[in-house]
MARBA-3410 file (N, C-alpha, C, O; in Angstrom, 1 decimal):
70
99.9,67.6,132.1,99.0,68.6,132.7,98.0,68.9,131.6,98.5,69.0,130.4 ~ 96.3,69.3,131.8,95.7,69.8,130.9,96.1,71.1,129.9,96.8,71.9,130.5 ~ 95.8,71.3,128.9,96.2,72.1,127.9,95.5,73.6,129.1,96.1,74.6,129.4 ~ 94.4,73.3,129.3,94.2,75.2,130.5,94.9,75.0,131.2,93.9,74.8,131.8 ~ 95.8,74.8,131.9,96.9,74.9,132.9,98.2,75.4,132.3,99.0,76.2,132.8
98.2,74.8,131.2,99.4,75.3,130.6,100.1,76.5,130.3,99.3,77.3,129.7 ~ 101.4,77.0,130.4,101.8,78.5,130.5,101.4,79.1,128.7,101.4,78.5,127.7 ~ 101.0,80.4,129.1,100.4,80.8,128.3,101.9,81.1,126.7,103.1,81.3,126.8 ~ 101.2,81.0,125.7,102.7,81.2,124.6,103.5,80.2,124.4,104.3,80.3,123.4 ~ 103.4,79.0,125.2,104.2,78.4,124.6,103.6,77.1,124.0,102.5,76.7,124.3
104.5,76.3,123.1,104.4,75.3,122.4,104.5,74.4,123.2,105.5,74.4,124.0 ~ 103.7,73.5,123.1,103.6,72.3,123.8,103.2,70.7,123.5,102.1,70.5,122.8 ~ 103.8,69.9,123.7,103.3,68.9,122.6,101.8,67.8,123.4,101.5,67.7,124.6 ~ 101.4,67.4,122.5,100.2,66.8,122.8,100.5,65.2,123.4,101.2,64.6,122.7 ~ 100.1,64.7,124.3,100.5,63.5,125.3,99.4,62.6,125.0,99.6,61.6,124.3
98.1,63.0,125.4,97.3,62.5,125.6,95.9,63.3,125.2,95.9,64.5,125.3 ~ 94.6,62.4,124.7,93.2,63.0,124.8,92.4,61.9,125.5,92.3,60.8,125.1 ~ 91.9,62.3,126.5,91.0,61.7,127.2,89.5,61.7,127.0,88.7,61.8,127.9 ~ 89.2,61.7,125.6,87.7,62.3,125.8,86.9,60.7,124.6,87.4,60.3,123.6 ~ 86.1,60.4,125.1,85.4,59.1,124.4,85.5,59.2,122.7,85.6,60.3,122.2
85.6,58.0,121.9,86.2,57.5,120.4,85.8,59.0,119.2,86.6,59.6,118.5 ~ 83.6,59.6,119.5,83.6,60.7,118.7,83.8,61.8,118.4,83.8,62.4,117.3 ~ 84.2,62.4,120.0,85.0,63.6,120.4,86.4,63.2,119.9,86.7,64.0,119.2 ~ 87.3,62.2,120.1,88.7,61.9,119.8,88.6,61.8,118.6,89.7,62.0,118.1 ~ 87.8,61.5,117.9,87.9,61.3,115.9,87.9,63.2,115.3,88.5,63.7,114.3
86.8,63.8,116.5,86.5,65.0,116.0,87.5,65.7,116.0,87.8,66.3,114.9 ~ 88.4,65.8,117.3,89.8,66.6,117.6,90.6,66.2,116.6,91.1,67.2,116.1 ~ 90.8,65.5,116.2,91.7,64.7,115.2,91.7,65.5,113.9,92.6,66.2,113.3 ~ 90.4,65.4,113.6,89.7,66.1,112.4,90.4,67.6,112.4,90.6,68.0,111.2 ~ 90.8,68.4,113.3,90.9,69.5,113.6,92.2,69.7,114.0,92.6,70.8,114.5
93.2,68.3,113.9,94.9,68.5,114.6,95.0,68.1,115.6,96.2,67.8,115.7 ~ 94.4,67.9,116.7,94.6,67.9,117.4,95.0,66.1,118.0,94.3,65.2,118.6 ~ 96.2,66.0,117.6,96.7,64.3,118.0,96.8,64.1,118.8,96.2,64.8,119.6 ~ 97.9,63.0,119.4,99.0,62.9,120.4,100.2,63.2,119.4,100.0,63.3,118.2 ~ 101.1,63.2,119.8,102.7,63.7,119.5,102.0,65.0,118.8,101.1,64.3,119.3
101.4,66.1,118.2,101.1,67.2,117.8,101.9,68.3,118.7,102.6,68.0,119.6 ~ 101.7,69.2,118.5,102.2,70.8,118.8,100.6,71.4,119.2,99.6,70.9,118.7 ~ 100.6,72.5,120.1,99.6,73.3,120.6,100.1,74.1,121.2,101.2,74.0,121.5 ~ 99.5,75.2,121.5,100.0,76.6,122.0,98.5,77.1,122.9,97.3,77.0,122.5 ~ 98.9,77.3,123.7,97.9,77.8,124.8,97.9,79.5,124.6,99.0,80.0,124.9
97.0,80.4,124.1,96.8,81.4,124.1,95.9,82.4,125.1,95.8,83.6,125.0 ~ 95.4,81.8,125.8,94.3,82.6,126.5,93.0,81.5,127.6,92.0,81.2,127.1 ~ 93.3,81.2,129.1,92.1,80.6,129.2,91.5,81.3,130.4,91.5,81.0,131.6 ~ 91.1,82.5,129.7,90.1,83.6,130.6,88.6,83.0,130.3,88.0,82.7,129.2 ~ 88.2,82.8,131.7,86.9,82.4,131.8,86.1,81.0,131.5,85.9,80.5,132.6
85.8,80.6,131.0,85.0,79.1,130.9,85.6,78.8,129.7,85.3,77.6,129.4 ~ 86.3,79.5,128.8,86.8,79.0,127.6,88.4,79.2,127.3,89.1,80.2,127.7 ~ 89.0,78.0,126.5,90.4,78.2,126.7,90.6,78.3,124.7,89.9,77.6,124.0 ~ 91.4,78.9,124.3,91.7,79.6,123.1,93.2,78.8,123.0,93.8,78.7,124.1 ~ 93.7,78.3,121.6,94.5,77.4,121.3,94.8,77.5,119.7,94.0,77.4,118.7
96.2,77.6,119.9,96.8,77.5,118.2,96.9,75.8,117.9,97.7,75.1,118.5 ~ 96.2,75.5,117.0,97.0,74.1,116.3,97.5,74.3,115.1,97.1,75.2,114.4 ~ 98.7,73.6,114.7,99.1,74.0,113.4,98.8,75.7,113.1,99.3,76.6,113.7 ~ 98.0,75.6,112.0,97.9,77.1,111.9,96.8,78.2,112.0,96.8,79.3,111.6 ~ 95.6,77.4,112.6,94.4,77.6,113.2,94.4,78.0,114.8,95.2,77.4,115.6
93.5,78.9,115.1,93.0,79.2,116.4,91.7,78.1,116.4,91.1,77.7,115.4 ~ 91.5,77.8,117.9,90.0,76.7,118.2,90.1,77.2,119.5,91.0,77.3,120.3 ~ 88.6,77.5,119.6,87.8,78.1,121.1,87.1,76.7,121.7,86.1,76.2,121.1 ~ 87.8,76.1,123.1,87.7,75.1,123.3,86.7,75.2,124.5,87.3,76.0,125.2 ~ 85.4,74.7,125.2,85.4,75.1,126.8,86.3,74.1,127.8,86.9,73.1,127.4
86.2,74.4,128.6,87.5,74.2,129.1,87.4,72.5,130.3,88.2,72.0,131.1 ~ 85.9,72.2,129.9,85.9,70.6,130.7,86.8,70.1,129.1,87.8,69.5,129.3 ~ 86.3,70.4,127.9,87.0,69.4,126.5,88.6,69.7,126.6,89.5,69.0,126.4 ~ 88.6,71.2,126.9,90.6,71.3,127.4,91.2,70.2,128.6,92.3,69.6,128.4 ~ 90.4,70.0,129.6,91.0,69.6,130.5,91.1,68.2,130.1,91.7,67.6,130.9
90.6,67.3,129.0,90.9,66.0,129.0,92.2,66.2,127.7,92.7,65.2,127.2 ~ 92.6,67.6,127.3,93.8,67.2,126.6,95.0,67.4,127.0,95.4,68.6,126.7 ~ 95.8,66.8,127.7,97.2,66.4,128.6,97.8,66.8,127.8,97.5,66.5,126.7 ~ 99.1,67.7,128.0,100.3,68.2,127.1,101.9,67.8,127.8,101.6,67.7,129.0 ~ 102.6,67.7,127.8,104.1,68.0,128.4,104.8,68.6,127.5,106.0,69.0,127.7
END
């Protein structure tokens, strides 16, 4: 399921990024793998808000929806 869909608080690990090679180098840059950890904190409104590691990142929420979690 996309990381905005996901229940809010909890940890969740990273499956998949669907988003073209310099957006996927960029996430990377920032934690955001596959096999990684992420935490869904808040996706009020056009923007979804997300713990990696030990950083918050304010994501809008078409770049959320290509990152898949289980």
């Amino acid at each position: 399921m996309p990381i905005a869909f996901a229940p809010e608080g909890k940890e969740m690990e990273i499956k998949r990024v669907g988003a073209d090679d310099k957006v996927r180098r960029h996430l990377q840059e920032l934690g955001i793998t596959v096999g990684g950890k992420i935490k869904l904190l808040s996706s009020a409104g056009g923007n979804v808000i997300v713990v990696v590691k030990e950083g918050r990142l304010c994501l809008d929420r078409a770049l959320a929806s290509k990152i898949l979690v289980a």
